[in-house]
C-alpha positions as CSV (number, residue, x, y, z in Angstrom):
1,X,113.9,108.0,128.3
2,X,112.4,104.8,129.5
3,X,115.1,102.5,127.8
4,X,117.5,104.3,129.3
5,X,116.0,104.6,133.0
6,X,115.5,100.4,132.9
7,X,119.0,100.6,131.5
8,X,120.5,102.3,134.9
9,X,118.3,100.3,136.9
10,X,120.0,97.4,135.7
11,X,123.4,98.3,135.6
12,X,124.1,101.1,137.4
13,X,121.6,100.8,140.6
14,X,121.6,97.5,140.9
15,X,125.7,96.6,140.6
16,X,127.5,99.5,140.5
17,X,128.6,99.3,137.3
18,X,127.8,99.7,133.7
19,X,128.2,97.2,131.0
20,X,131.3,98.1,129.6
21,X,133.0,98.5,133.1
22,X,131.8,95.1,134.3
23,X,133.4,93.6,131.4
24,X,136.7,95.2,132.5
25,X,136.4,94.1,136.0
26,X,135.3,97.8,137.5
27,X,132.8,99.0,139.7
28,X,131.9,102.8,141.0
29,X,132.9,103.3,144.9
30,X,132.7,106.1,147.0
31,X,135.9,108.4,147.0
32,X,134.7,110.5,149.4
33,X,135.8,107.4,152.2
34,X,139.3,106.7,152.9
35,X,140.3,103.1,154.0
36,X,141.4,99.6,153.3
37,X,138.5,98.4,151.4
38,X,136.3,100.5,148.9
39,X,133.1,101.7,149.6
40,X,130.1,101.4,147.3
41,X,128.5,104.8,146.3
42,X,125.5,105.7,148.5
43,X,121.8,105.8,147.3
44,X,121.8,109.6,147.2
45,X,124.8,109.5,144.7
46,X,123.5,107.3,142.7
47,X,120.2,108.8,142.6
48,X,121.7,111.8,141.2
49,X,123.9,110.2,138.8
50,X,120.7,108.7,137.0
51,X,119.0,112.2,137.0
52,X,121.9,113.9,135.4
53,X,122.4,111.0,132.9
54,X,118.6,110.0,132.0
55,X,116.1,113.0,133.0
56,X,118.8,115.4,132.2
57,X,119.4,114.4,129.2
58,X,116.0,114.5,128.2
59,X,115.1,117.4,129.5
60,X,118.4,119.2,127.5
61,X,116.7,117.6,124.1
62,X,113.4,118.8,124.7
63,X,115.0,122.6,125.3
64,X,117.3,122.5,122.1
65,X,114.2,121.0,119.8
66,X,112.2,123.6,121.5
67,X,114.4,126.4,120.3
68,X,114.5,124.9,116.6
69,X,110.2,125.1,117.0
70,X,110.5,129.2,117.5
71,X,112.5,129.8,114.2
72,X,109.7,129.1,112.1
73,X,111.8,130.2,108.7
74,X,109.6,133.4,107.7
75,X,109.9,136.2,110.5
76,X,112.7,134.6,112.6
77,X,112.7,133.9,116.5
78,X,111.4,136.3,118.8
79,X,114.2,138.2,121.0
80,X,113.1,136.5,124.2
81,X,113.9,133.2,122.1
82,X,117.1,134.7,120.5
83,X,118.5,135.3,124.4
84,X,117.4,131.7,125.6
85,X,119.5,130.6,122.5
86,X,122.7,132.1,123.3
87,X,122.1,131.6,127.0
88,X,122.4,127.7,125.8
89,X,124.8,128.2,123.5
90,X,126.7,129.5,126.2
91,X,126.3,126.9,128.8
92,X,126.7,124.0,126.2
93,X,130.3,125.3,125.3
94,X,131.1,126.2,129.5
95,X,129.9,122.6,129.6
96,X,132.2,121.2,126.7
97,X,135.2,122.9,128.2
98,X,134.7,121.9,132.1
99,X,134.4,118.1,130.5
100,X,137.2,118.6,128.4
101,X,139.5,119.7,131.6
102,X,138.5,117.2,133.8
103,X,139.0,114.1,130.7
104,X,142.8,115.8,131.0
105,X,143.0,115.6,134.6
106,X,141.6,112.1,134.7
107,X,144.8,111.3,132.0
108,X,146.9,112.3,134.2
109,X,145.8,110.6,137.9
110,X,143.1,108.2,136.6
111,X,141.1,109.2,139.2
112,X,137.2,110.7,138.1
113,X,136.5,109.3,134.6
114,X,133.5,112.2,133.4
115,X,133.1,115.4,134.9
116,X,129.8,113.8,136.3
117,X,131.9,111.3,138.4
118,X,134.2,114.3,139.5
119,X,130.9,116.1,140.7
120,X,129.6,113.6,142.4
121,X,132.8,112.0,144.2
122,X,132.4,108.3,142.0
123,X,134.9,106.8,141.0
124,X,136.0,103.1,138.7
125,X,138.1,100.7,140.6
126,X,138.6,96.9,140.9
127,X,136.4,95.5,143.4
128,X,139.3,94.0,145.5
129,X,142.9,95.2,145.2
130,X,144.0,91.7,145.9
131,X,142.7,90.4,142.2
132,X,144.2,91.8,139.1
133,X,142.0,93.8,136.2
134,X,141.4,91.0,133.7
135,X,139.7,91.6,131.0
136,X,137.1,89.3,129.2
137,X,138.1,89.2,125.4
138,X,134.9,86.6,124.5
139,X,133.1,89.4,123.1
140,X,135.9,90.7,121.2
141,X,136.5,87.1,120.0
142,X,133.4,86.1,118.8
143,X,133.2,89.4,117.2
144,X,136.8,89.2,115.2
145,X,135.7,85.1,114.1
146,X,132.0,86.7,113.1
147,X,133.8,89.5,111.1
148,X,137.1,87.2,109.6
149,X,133.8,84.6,108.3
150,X,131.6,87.6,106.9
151,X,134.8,88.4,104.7
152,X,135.5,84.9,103.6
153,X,132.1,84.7,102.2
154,X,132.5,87.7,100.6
155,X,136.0,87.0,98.8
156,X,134.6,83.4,98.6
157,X,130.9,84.1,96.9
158,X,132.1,85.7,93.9
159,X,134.9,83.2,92.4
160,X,131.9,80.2,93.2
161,X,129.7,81.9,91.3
162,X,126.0,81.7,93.1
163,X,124.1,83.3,89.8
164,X,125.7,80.0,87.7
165,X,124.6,77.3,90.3
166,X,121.0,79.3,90.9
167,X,120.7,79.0,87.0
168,X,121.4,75.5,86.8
169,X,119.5,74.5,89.7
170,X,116.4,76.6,88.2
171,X,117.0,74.4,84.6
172,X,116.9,71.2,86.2
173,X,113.6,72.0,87.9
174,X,111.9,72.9,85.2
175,X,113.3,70.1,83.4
176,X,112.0,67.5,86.1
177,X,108.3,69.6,86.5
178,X,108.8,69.5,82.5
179,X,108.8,65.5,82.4
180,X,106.3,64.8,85.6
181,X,103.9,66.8,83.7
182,X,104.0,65.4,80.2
183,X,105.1,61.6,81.1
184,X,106.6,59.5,78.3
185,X,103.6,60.3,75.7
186,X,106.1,63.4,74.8
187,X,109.2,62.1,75.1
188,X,109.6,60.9,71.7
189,X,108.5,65.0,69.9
190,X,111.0,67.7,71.7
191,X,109.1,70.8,72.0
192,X,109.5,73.9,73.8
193,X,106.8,75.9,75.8
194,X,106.0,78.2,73.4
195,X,106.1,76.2,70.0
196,X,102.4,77.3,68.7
197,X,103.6,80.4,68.5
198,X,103.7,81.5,64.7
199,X,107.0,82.3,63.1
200,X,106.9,86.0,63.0
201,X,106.2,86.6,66.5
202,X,109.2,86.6,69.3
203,X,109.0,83.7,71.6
204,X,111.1,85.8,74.1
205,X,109.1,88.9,73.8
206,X,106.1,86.7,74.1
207,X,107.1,85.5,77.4
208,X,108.0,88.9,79.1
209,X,105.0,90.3,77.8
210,X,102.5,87.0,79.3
211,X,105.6,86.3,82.4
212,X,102.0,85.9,85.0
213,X,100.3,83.2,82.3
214,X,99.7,80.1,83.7
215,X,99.9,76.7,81.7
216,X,96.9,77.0,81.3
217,X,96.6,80.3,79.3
218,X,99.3,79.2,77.3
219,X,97.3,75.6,76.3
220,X,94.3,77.8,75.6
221,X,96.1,80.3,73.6
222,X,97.9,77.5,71.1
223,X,94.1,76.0,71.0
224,X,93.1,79.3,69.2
225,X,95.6,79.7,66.9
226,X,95.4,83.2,66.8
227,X,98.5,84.3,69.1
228,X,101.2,87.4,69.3
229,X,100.7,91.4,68.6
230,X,102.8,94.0,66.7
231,X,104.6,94.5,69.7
232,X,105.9,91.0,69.9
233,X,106.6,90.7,66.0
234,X,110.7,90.1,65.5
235,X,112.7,93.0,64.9
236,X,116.6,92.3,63.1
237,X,115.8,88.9,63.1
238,X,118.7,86.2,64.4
239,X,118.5,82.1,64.2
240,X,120.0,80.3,66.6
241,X,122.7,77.5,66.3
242,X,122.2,74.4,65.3
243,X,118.2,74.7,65.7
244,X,117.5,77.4,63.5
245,X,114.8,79.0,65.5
246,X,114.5,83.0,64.6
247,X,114.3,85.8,67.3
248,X,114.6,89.1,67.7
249,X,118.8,90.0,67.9
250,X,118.4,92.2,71.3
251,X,116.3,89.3,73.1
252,X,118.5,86.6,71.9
253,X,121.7,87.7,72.6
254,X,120.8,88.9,76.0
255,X,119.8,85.4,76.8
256,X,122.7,83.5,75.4
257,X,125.2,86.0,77.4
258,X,123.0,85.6,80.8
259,X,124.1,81.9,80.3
260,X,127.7,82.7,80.5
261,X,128.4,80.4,78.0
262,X,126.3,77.6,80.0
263,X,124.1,77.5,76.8
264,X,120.2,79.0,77.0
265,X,117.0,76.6,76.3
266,X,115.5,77.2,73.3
267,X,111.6,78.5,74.1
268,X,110.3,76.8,70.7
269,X,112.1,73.6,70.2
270,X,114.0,72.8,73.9
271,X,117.2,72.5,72.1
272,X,120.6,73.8,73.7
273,X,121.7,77.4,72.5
274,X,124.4,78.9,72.8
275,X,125.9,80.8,69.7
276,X,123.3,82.8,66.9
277,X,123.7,84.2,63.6
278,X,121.9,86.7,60.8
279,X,118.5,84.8,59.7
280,X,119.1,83.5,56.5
281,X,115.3,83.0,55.3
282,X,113.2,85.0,53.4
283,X,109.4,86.5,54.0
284,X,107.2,85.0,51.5
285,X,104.3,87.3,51.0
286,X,101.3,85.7,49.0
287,X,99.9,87.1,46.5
288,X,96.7,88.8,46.6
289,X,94.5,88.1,43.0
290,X,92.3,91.0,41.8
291,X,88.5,89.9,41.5
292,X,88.1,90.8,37.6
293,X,85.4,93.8,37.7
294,X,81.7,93.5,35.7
295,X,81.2,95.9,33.2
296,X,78.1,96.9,31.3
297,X,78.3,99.3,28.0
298,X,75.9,101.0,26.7
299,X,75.1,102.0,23.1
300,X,74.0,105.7,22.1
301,X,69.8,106.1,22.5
302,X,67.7,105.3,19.6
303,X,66.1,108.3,18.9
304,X,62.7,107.3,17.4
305,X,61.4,110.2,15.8
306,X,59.5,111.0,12.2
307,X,63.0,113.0,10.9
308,X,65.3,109.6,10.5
309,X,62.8,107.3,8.4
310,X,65.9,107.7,5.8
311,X,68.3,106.1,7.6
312,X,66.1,102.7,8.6
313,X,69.5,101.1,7.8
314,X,71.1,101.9,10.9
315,X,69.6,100.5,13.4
316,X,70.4,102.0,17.0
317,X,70.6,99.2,19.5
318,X,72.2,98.3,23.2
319,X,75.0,96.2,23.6
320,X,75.7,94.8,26.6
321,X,79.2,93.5,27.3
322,X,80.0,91.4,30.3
323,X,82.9,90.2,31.6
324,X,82.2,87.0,34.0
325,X,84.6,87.2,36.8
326,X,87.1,84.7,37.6
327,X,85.7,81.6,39.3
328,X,88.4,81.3,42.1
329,X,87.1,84.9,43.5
330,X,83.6,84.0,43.2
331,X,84.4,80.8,45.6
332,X,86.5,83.1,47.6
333,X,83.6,86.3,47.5
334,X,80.7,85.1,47.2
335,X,77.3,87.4,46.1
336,X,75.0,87.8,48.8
337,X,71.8,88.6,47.4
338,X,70.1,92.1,48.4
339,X,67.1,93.8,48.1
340,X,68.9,96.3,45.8
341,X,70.2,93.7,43.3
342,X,67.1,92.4,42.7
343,X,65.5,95.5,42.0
344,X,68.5,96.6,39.4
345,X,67.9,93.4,37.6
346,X,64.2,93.8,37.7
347,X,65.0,97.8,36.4
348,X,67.1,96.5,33.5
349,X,64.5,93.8,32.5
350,X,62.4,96.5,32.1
351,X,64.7,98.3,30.0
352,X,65.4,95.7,27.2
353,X,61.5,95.1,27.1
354,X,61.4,98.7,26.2
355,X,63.8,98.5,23.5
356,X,62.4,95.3,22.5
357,X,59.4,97.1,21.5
358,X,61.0,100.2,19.7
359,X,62.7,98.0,17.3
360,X,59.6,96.2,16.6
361,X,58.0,99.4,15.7
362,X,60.6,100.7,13.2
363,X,60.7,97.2,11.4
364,X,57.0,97.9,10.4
365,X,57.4,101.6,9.6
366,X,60.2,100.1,6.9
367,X,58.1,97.4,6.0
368,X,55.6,100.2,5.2
């Protein structure tokens, strides 16, 4: 409502005329006087004119969302509300019809323009019937050159190709940050940016996954040597041409055809890709040597008893066989001591002393 009160003050108040009708050379007079000249509307007219087209307009909005507010959805308006509504409905379409009449009448004369100016006796004319109507086409003009050069850049953007020239304006910037970082100490070994990584792992899944890294995440993450997940292991694996580096088929192919046959940087070695093929190496797996087990058999118990004096012959002894382990696992595994150990060596010690003694018993009873 504001906007549109400074708007009348502007236009209508202050020169008797909008916007639109002072482009066209118009201005409202009085029709109510008769004579050689025209008459500007009086204060009164105009007064009402911006009531009926600001505050009346408000006000009509205010009514019509007001009605909307008393049907709530549930229980419907109340009748009181129901009668206002058709009341409104009512005037709005009297309204519509009066302003339709009078836009006929005004096709025929020319005289009122709205059914507001018919009201109120206002009507558009030239300021002087001496000068001719000319109309201002600077607007239109400016607006026709704004539109025809809009168009041309559409047609015109698609055949130059702005996603090309942003790609190779993006390469040669990271080719000249590339070289003012490392100087001429690696100019003679062309690597890429992500060259420590190992050879299972994706270099291009490895970069959308770590995109926010900085340089110097990256330096520290080659310095550990322990780089790459499951999740950026290669899956179908593809080489490129003439390189040779392997990636996964989905990430390399989507880079090469982004390219549009521009070729795509290699992220291990720098070199120029643009074709791939089917991986042609094999996975070595090494091979994983069995630590040869120690075993310890025992013999049957000598029973020592009165009953078996016949068979002194037969000696029942233990036998211990041991099987040393290999010496490449021991270097690999080595024994850590333990309490434990010590006291099962200390047990079996114990054992043989034991034994030890029996037999030296039963070689007496036979010497006997």
């Amino acid at each position: 409502m504001v906007l549109r009160a400074v708007l009348f003050k502007l236009t209508v108040w202050d020169h008797d005329a909008t916007y639109g009708a002072a482009l066209q050379n118009l201005k409202y007079t009085d029709a109510r006087r008769d004579g050689p000249g025209l008459v500007p509307p009086s204060r009164w007219q105009k007064s009402l004119y911006g009531l009926a087209t600001v505050g009346g307009r408000y006000l009509w909005a205010k009514w019509e969302d007001w009605l909307l507010e008393q049907d709530d959805g549930f229980e419907g308006p109340s009748p009181g509300a129901q009668r206002l509504a058709r009341w409104s409905s009512t005037l709005s379409t009297m309204h519509t019809s009066a302003a339709f009449a009078s836009f006929l009448v005004f096709l025929l004369n020319g005289r009122y323009r709205t059914l507001l100016d018919r009201v109120l006796r206002m009507r558009l004319a030239p300021p002087t019937s001496q000068v001719s109507r000319e109309v201002s086409f600077e607007y239109l003009n400016r607006q026709l050159v704004w539109h025809a050069f809009t168009e041309f850049l559409l047609f015109v953007l698609p055949l130059v190709g702005i996603n090309r020239w942003r790609r190779w304006f993006a390469r040669t910037w990271r080719k000249t940050k590339k070289i003012m970082s490392t100087g001429a100490e690696g100019a003679d070994e062309k690597k890429g940016e992500y060259s420590f990584l190992p050879e299972r792992t994706c270099a291009i899944c490895y970069q959308d996954q770590n995109s926010a890294s900085s340089e110097n995440d990256l330096m520290a993450a080659a310095s550990t040597g322990v780089v790459g997940s499951a999740q950026t292991d290669i899956t179908n694996p593809y080489e490129t041409i003439p390189c040779g580096c392997a990636y996964c088929f989905v990430c390399l192919t989507t880079r090469i055809e982004r390219e549009e046959g521009e070729g795509w940087s290699c992220l291990r070695c720098g070199e120029l890709v643009k074709e791939c093929k089917p991986w042609s190496g094999d996975v070595l797996e090494p091979e994983v040597k069995t630590p040869a087990a120690k075993t310890v058999v025992f013999a049957d118990d000598v029973k020592a008893t009165s009953d078996n004096e016949g068979y002194g012959d037969e000696e029942g002894s233990q036998v211990l066989v041991e099987e040393e382990p290999d010496s490449s696992v021991e270097d690999i595994r080595p024994q850590t001591p333990s309490v434990s150990s010590d006291r099962a060596d200390g047990s079996e010690g114990s054992e043989l002393g034991d034994f030890e003694a029996e037999e030296d018993e039963l070689s007496e009873d036979l010497d006997r």
